[in-house]
C-alpha positions, 0 to 999 in steps of 0.5 A, a space after each residue: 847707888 852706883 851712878 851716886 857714888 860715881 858721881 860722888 868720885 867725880 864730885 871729889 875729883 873736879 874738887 881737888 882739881 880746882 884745889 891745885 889749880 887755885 893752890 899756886 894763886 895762894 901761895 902766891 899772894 901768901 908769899 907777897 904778903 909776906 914779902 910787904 912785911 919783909 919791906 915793912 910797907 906799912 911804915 910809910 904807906 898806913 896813917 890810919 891803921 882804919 885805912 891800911 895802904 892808904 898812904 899819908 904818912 909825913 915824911 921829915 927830910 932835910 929838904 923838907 915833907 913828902 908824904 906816903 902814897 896811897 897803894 890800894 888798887 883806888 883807880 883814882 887816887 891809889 895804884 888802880 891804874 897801874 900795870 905790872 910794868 908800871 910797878 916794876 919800873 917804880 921798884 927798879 928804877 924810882 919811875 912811876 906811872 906815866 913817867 913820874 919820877 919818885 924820891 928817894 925816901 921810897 927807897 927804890 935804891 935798895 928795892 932796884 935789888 929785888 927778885 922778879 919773882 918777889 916783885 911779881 909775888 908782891 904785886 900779887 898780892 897788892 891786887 888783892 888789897 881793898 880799894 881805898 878813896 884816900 887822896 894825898 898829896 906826896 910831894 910837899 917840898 918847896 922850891 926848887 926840891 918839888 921839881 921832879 925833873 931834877 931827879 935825873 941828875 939825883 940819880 945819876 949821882 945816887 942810884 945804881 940799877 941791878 937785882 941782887 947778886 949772890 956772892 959764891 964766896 959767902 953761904 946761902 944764909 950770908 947772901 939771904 942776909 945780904 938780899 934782906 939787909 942791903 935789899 928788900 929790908 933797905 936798912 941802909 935807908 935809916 942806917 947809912 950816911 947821907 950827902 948833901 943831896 940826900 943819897 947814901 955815902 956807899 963807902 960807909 954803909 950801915 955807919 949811922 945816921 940821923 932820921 926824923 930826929 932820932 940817931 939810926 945807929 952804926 949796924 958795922 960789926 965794930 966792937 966800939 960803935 956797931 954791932 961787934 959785940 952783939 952775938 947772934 942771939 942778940 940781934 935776933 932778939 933785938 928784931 924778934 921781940 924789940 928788946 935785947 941786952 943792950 937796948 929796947 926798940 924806941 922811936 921809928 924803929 919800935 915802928 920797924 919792929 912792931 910791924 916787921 921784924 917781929 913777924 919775920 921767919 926765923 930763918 929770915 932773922 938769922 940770915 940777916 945775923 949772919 950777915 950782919 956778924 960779917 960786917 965791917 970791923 972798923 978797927 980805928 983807934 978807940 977814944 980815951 973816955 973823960 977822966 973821973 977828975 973831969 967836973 962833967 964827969 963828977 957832975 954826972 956821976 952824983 945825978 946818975 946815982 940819984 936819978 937813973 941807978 934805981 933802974 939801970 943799976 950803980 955800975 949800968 947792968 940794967 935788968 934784963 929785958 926791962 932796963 937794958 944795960 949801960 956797961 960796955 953798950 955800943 950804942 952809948 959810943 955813937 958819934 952821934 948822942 940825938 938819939 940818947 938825948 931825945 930818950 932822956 929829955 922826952 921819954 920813951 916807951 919800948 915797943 911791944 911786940 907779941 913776944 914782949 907784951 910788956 913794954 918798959 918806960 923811960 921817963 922824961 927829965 926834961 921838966 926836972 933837970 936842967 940843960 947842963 945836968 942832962 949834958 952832964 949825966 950823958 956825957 957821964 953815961 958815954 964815959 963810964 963802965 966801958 964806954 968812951 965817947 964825945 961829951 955833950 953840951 948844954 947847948 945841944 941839949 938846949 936846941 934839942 929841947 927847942 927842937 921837941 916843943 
């Protein structure tokens, strides 16, 4: 009886020591796995949610299509082949294996601000992915932007090397929002203009930008355009549940949504509000909306009040986390309308997260309103209640139509 007891003890001791030394290995893919979700690595890098990591998705850029590599440890058409120094190089620098230079729709410029203990989590976890058979083929840009080589130049105007560094001025949660935002998060990647080669005007970071057909919107903290107006609260609840006040989360950042922001810490969320509250004023001098007298206005006013104030109310007040308001809204004073005009010709369903199963729809008036009436009814949304913006053409609503057949 007491030689099984002391073999018992034995037994429990070898258990627990396994158990501690198997712990740090687990936490650590834990953490990686986090991290990816942090970086939405799934954005670009899962066509098939049947073939996770295993690339293929398409890319639209004003050059022309690149496509999502495949990341799973495949040694032949995936990463198998890789080393860690392999992966650092290609997150630091925007230099794969064997040399191979990437473009900057991987956003290697904001992810050269990665910690070496993220990166090494990361990797960790990557390791453990199931190996898939996918072969892509990324490059698909015609001459003369398929020419790798050229990239060297691309950097040298366009990329600065360096691991983030934490402002002593600012708190713990202002530079944990810092990392996330101009970092591991690469909001800048959507929401910061772009030169004509395709890098970031750094001078007007977060001030909004086309991608894929949608407008990333300005994320400065101005009262007009970006997120002045928006509280804490707000934007937490925008990332957390894809819905807030203000908006509903459609189009490539429903994306973002679904398969990061929703599952980030509620810490991570308000850091990145912390951060982001802290931002660039923008103190310009705000436009003068269009008078009422105006024939646009009058225009828009009579298809409104028949076609949109069922849902977004007479005077814009929506209904809270159904219809988001259209009174005093940032988003609707963008310099930019693609994206308002992409929702009202072709729809949009909001994203459904685990917080907000339910997700609103908008419907298409592309079959039922003329171009003139769609750019008469947006110019008169940007210029009502609040707002004041730019008005729209029918021609622009014309070539965006074209644009979606």
């Amino acid at each position: 009886m007491k030689t099984l007891s002391l073999f018992s003890a034995a037994a429990v001791l070898m258990t627990l020591s396994l158990s501690s030394q198997a712990q740090p290995e687990y936490d650590q893919i834990a953490r990686g796995q986090y991290i990816a979700t942090l970086g939405d690595c799934t954005a670009c890098h899962t066509s098939d949610e049947k073939q996770p990591f295993a690339g293929g998705v398409r890319l639209q850029t004003p050059f022309g299509t690149l496509a999502g590599a495949n990341i799973t440890p495949d040694r032949e058409t995936g990463i198998g082949n890789w080393s860690y120094d392999d992966f650092r190089r290609a997150m630091n620098e925007g230099v794969g294996h064997n040399g191979k230079r990437l473009y900057g729709a991987m956003p290697y410029t904001a992810y050269t601000q990665m910690s070496e203990k993220d990166l090494q989590d990361l990797w960790a976890w990557m390791q453990t992915l199931q190996p898939i058979h996918h072969p892509v083929e990324t490059n698909q840009l015609p001459f003369p932007f398929n020419i790798r080589a050229s990239l060297l130049f691309w950097n040298w105007i366009n990329f600065d090397k360096g691991e983030f560094k934490a402002n002593p001025n600012k708190s713990a949660e202002w530079n944990r929002g810092a990392y996330l935002v101009e970092g591991l998060g690469h909001c800048g990647t959507c929401h910061t203009p772009k030169n004509l080669l395709g890098g970031d005007k750094s001078s007007h970071f977060l001030g909004g930008e086309v991608v894929e057909g949608w407008y990333a919107p300005d994320l400065s903290a101005s009262e007009h355009t970006g997120l002045g107006k928006w509280t804490q609260q707000d934007i937490m609840s925008y990332l957390r549940t894809g819905v807030n006040r203000y908006d509903i989360a459609s189009g490539p950042m429903a994306d973002a949504v679904r398969h990061s922001t929703q599952h980030w810490r509620e810490d991570d969320l308000n850091a990145v509000a912390v951060y982001l509250k802290d931002g660039d004023k923008k103190a310009g001098k705000k436009p003068e909306p269009l008078a009422a007298s105006d024939a646009r206005m009058k225009m828009g006013a009579t298809i409104y009040e028949a076609k949109c104030s069922a849902c977004h109310s007479p005077g814009g007040r929506g209904e809270k986390n159904i219809f988001p308001q259209l009174a005093n809204n940032p988003l609707l004073n963008q310099p930019d309308a693609t994206s308002l005009m992409r929702v009202v010709l072709a729809g949009s369903r909001g994203v459904d997260t685990d917080a907000h199963p339910t997700a609103p729809a908008m419907p298409a008036f592309a079959g039922t309103l003329s171009d003139e009436n769609i750019a008469a009814v947006i110019t008169y949304i940007r210029n009502s209640w609040g707002n004041a913006a730019a008005p729209v053409d029918a021609g622009e609503i014309k070539k965006m139509k074209d644009d979606l057949q």
